[in-house]
C-alpha positions in Angstrom: -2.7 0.3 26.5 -4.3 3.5 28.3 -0.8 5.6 27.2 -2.1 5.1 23.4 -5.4 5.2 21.1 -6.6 2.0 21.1 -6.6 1.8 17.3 -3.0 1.8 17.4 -3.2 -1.4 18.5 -2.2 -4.3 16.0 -4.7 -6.9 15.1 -3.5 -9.1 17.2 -3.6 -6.8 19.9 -7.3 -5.9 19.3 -8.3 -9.6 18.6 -6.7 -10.2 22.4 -9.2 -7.7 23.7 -12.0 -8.8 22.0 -11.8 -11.9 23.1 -11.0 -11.2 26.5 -14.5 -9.4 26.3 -12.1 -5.6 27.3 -13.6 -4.3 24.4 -16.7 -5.0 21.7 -16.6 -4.7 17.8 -19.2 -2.5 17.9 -16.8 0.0 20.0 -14.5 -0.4 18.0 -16.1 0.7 14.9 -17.4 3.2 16.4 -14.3 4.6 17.8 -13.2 3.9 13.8 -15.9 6.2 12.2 -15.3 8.9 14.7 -11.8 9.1 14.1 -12.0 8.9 10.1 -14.8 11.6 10.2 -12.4 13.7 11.8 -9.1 13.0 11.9 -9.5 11.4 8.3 -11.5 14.4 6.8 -8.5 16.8 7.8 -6.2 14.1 6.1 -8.3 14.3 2.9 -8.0 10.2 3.6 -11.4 9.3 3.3 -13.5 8.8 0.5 -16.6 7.4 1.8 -17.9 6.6 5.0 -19.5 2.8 5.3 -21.1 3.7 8.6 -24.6 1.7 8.9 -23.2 -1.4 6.9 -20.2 -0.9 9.5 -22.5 -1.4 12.8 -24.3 -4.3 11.4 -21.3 -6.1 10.2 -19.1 -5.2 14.2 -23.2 -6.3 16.1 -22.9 -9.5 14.2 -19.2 -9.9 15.3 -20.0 -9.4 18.7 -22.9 -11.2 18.6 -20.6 -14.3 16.6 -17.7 -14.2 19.6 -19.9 -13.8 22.5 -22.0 -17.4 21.1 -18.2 -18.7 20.3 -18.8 -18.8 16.6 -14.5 -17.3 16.1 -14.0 -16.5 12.3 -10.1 -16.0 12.9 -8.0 -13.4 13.6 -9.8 -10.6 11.3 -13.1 -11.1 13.0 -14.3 -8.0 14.2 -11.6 -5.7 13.4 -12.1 -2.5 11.7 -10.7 -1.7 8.2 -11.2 0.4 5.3 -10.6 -0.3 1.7 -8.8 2.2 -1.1 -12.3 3.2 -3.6 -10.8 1.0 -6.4 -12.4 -1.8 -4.8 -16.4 -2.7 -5.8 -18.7 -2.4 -3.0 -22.4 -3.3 -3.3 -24.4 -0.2 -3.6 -21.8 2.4 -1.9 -19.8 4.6 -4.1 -16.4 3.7 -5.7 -15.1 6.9 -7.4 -11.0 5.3 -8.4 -10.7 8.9 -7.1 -12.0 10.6 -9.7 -13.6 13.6 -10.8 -15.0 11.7 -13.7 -16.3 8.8 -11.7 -17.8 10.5 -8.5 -21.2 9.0 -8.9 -20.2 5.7 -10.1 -21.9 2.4 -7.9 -22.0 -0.6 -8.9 -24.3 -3.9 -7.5 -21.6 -6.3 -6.2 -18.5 -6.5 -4.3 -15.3 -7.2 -4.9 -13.7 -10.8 -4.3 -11.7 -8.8 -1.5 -14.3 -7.0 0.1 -16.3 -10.7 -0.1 -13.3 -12.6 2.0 -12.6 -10.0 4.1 -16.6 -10.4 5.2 -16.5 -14.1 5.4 -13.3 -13.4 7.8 -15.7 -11.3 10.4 -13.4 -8.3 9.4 -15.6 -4.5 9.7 -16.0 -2.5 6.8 -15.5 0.9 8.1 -14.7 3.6 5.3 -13.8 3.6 1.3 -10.3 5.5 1.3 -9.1 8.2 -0.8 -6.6 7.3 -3.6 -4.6 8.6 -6.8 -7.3 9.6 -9.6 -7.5 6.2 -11.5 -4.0 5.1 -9.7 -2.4 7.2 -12.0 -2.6 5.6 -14.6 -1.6 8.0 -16.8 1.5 9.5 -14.4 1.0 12.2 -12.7 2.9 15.0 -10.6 0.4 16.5 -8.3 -0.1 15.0 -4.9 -3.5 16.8 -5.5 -4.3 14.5 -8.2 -7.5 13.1 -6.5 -10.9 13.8 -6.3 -10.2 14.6 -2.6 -7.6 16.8 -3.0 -3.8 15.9 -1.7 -3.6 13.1 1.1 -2.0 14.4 3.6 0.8 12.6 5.7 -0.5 12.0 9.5 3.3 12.5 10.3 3.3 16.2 9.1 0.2 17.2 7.2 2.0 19.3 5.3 3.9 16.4 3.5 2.6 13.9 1.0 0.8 10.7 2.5 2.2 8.8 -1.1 -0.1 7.4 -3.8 -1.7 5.8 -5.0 -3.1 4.3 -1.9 -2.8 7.4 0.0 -5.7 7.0 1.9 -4.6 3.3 2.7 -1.1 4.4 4.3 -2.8 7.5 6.3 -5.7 5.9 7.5 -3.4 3.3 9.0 -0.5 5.5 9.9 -3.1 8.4 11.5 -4.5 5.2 14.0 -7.9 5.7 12.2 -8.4 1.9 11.2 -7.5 -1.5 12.3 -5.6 -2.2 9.0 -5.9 -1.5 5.7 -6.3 -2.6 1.6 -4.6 -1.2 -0.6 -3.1 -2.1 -4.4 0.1 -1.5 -6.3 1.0 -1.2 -9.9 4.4 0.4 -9.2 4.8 1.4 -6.2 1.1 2.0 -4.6 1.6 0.2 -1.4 5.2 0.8 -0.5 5.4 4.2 -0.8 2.6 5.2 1.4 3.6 2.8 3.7 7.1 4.3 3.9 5.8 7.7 4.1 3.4 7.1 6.9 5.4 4.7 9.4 3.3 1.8 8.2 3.9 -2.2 7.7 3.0 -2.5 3.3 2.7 -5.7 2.3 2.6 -6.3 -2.3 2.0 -9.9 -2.6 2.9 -12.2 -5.7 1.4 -10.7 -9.0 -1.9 -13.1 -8.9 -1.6 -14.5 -5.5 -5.0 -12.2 -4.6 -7.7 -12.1 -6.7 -9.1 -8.9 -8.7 -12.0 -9.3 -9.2 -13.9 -6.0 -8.6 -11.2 -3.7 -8.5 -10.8 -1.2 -11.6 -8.2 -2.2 -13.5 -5.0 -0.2 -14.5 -2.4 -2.8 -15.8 -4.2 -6.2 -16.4 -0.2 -7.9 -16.3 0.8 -5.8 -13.0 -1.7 -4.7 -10.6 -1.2 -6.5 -7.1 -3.5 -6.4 -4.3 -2.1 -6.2 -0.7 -2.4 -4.9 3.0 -1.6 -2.3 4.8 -1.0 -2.8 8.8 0.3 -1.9 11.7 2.8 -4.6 11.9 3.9 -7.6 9.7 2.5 -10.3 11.1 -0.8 -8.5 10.6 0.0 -8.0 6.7 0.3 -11.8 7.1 -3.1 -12.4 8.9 -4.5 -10.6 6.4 -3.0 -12.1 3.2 -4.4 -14.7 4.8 -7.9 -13.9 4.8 -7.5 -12.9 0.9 -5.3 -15.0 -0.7 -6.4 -17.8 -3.5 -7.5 -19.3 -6.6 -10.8 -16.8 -7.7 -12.3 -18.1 -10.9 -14.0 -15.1 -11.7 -9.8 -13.9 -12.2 -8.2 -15.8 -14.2 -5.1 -14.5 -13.4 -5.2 -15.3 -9.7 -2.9 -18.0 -8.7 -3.7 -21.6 -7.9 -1.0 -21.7 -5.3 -1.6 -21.9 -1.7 -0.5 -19.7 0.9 0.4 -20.6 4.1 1.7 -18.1 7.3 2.6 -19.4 10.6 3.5 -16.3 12.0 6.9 -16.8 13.5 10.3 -15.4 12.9 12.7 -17.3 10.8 13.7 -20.6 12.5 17.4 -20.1 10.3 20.0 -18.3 9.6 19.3 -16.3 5.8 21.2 -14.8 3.1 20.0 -11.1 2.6 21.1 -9.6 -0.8 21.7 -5.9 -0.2 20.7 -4.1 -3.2 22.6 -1.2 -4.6 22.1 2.0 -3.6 24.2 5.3 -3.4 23.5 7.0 -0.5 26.2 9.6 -1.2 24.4 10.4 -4.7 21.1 10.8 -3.4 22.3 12.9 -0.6 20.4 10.7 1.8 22.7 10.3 4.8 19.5 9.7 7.1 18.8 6.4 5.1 22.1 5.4 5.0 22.2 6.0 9.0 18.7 4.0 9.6 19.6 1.4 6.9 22.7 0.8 8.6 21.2 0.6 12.2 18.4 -2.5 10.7 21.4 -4.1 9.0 23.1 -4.3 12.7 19.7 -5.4 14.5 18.9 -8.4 11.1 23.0 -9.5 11.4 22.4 -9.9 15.5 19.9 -12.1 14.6 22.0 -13.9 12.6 21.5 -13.3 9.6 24.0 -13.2 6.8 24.2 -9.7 4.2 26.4 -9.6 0.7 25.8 -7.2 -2.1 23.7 -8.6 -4.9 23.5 -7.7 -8.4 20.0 -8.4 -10.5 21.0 -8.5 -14.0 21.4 -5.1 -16.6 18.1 -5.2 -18.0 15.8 -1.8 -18.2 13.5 -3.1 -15.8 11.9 0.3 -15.1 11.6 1.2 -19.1 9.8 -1.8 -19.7 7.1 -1.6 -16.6 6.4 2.3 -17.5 5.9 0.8 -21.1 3.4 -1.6 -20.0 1.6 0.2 -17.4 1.3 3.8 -20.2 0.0 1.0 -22.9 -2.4 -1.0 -20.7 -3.7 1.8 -19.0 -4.5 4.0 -22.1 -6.2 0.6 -23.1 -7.9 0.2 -19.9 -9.5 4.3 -20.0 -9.8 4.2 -23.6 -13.3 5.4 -23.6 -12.7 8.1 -20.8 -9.6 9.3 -22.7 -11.5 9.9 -25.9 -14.5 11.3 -23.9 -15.4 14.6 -22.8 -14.9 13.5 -19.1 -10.9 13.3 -19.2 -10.9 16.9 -18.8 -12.8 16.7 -15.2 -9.2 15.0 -13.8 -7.1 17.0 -11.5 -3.6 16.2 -13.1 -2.6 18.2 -16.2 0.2 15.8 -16.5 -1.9 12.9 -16.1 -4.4 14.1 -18.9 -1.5 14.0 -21.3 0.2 11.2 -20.2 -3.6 9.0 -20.8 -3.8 10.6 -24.5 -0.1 9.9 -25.0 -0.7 6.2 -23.8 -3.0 5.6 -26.8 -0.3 6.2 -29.2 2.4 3.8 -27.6 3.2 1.5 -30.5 2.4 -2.0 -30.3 6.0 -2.8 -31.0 7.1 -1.0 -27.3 4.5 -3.1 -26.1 5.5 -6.2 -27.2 9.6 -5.6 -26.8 8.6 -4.6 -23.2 6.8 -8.5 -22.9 9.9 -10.0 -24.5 12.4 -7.9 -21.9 9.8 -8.7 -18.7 10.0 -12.3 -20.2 14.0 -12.3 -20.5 14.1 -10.7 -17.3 11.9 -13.0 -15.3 14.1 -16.0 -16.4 17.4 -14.2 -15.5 16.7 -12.0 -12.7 14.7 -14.6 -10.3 18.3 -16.7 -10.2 19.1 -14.1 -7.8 17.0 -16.2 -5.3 19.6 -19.4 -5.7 22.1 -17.4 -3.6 19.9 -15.0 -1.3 16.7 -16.3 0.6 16.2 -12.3 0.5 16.4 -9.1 -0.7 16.9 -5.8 1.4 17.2 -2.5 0.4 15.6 1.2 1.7 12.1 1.3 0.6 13.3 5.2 -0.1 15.7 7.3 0.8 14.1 10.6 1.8 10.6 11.4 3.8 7.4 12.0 2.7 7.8 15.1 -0.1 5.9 18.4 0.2 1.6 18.3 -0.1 1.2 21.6 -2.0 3.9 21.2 -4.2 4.7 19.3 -7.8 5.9 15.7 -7.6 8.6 16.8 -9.6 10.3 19.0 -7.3 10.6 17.1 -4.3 11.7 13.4 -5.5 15.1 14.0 -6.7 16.9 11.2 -4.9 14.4 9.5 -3.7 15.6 6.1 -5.3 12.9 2.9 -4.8 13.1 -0.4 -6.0 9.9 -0.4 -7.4 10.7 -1.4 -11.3 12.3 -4.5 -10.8 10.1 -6.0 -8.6 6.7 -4.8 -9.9 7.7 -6.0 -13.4 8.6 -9.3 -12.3 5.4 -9.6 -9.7 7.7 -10.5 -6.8 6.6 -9.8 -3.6 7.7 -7.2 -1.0 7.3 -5.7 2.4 8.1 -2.7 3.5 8.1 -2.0 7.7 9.4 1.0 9.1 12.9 1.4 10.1 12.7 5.0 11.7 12.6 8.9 11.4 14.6 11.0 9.1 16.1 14.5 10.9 12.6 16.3 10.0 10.5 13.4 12.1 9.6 11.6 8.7 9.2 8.0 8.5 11.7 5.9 6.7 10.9 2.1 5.5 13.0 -1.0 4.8 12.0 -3.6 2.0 12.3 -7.2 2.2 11.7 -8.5 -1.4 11.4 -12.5 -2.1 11.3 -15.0 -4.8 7.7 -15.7 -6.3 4.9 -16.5 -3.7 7.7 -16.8 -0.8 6.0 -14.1 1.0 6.5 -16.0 4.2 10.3 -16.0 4.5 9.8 -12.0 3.9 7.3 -11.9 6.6 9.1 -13.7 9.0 11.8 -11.4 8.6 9.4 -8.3 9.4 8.1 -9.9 12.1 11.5 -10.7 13.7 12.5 -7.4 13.0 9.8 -5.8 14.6 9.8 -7.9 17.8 13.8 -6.0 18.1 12.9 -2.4 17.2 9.7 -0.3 18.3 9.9 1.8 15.3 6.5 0.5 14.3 4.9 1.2 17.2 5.4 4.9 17.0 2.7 7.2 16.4 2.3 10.8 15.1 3.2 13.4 17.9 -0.3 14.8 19.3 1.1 17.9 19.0 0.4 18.0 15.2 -2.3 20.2 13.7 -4.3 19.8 10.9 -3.4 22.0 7.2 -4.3 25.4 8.3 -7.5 26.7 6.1 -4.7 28.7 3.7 -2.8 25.8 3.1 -6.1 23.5 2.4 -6.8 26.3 -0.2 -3.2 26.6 -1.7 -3.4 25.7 -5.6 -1.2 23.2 -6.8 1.1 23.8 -9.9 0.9 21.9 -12.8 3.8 21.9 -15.1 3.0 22.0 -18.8 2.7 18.4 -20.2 
């Protein structure tokens, strides 16, 4: 491991050391701290530093292992947490200008499981002001100013768990948590060459994390590699009942690549419209490595139903509903995002007839759409077609053809995984998504994992040769069109 930073190492990887007594928890949160208070600053990927809470928690680790107490794969591993997520007396700001000095007393049913697994609490990371909620089209829209890709920091790192996907992707953490409404985990985890794991909608609890679209959010991971997304959904996943909404189901990972031949539905996507032809390249390279493992592709087809229409109706109504009394406040004018001030106000006037027609479709949908699953144990698509757009410029201008698959799934809750499947020409990551049936987030791990134990592309890490955002380009203000 001398030929890389140690915190490129998977979990597995640094469990192995630790263990092996090569390394201690302590040094590794160390190590952790100094590269986020570094390396993270120039990212904007951090949002607040958890350093003394971080060297008790990796001295009781070590002190845990070396008596032969083992919590499990997690124990001792560094991580940090996107600042949606309640932590007992340390700031959580949803990355907002109107939230910078909110703490509360408790912490988050994540932060709590992820404690009881031995895992290290390193650093709150820097997200999307309140998810973006109310849509927004600066990559600047954040109390911390645009997340910046480790790959190029003149490119996005994605939203709205930016910090999540660079703090991974930059080798500054052990892994990750992030959450995703539409989109939050597998975009960032595209962009920035990482493993994104969006569980079943309920299948983590979440309790203590702000709340953007009670029917959608998801909780996940964010890793180096699959099977650590799957270590780590471990760690999280079950029955909470301060959620009601958090499954009862149980989830069990075994870590191994399928042990049979699958169906993979390819999704549609037009690579020629998009003007993508390094996604169609890469995406045709994994479809050669999953078919020599013998897996079976056909196109698939999920039913014509406005899948995307009805989550953006959901997520404008619930989260005007959910920031009601910011939006009417004084305070919504402290948020970075013109667009994302209108698009809050606008929310409140959604009528409750959208809403409910967008239940009914998500309802129709969910009955239709999931008989997908009778013919394909999977579903595979590009997580995107194009790299990681432009920092300093609008949204708007640098996601034509980008594509996604983000509206289907997210509306339906299923889960996905996104793992890298190479660069583009520019050197800029580009993911491949795995979607499954409802809580089958095994089959789509497996697939990861055997996809990743044939391809290195996962294993790659930003050039050393890249420089931080000269001091100009940190300064550079970011347009806002009119809303």
């Amino acid at each position: 491991m001398a030929d890389r930073p140690l915190l490129f190492s998977s979990v597995v990887e640094l469990g192995r050391l630790l263990r092996a007594g090569k390394v201690s928890s302590v040094d590794l949160a160390e190590r952790s701290l100094a590269a986020l208070d570094t390396r993270g600053r120039e990212l904007d990927a951090v949002a607040e530093l958890t350093r003394d809470l971080a060297l008790r928690e990796a001295a009781q680790a070590d002190r845990e292992l070396a008596s032969g107490h083992d919590r499990g794969s997690l124990h001792g591993i560094p991580y940090g947490a996107k600042d949606l997520f309640a932590t007992r007396d340390i700031p959580t700001r949803w990355g907002s200008p109107a939230h910078k000095d909110q703490v509360f007393g408790y912490d988050a049913t994540v932060i709590e499981r992820l404690r009881a697994a031995g895992a290290v609490l390193v650093a709150k990371l820097a997200m999307i002001e309140l998810a973006g909620g109310g849509g927004y089209d600066s990559p600047g829209a954040s109390l911390y100013g645009p997340c910046r890709n480790p790959y190029n920091p003149a490119r996005w790192a994605g939203g709205s768990s930016s910090g999540s996907g660079a703090a991974v992707g930059g080798g500054l953490v052990g892994f990750a948590i992030g959450t995703e409404t539409w989109g939050s985990i597998t975009v960032p985890a595209a962009f920035c060459n990482v493993s994104g794991l969006r569980p079943t909608y309920g299948r983590v609890s979440r309790f203590g994390a702000m709340a953007l679209s009670w029917t959608m959010d998801k909780v996940g991971t964010m890793a180096r590699a699959a099977e650590d997304c799957g270590l780590v959904l471990s760690a999280i996943a079950g029955h909470d009942p301060r959620d009601p909404s958090s499954a009862k189901a149980e989830f069990a990972f075994d870590g191994e690549p399928p042990g049979r031949s699958l169906r993979l539905g390819l999704l549609p996507t037009d690579f020629v419209e998009a003007k993508a032809p390094d996604a169609e390249k890469r995406f045709g390279d994994a479809l050669k490595v999953l078919r020599k493992l013998g897996h079976r592709t056909a196109e698939a087809e999920l039913p014509d139903l406005p899948y995307g229409l009805a989550a953006e109706t959901i997520i404008t109504a619930e989260g005007a509903s959910s920031f009601e009394n910011l939006i009417r406040g004084p305070d919504l004018e402290l948020l970075a995002d013109e667009t994302q001030k209108a698009g809050l106000v606008a929310g409140l006037r959604v009528p409750a007839a959208d809403y409910l027609r967008a239940m009914r479709i998500r309802t129709l949908a969910a009955e239709k759409a999931v008989l997908v699953f009778e013919r394909f144990d999977a579903l595979v698509a590009p997580t995107l077609l194009k790299g990681a757009p432009p920092a300093d410029r609008p949204l708007s201008e640098g996601w034509t053809g980008m594509g996604g698959n983000g509206g289907p799934g997210n509306l339906l809750g299923w889960p996905s995984l996104t793992v890298p499947m190479g660069p583009d020409s520019e050197g800029l990551p580009l993911g491949i998504e795995f979607i499954g049936s409802p809580y089958d987030e095994q089959t789509i791990l497996s697939l990861g994992i055997a996809f990743q134990r044939e391809t290195d592309w996962h294993r790659q890490r930003p050039p050393a040769a890249l420089t931080p955002p000269s001091p100009a380009q940190q300064a550079a203000p970011l347009r806002h069109p009119s809303p």
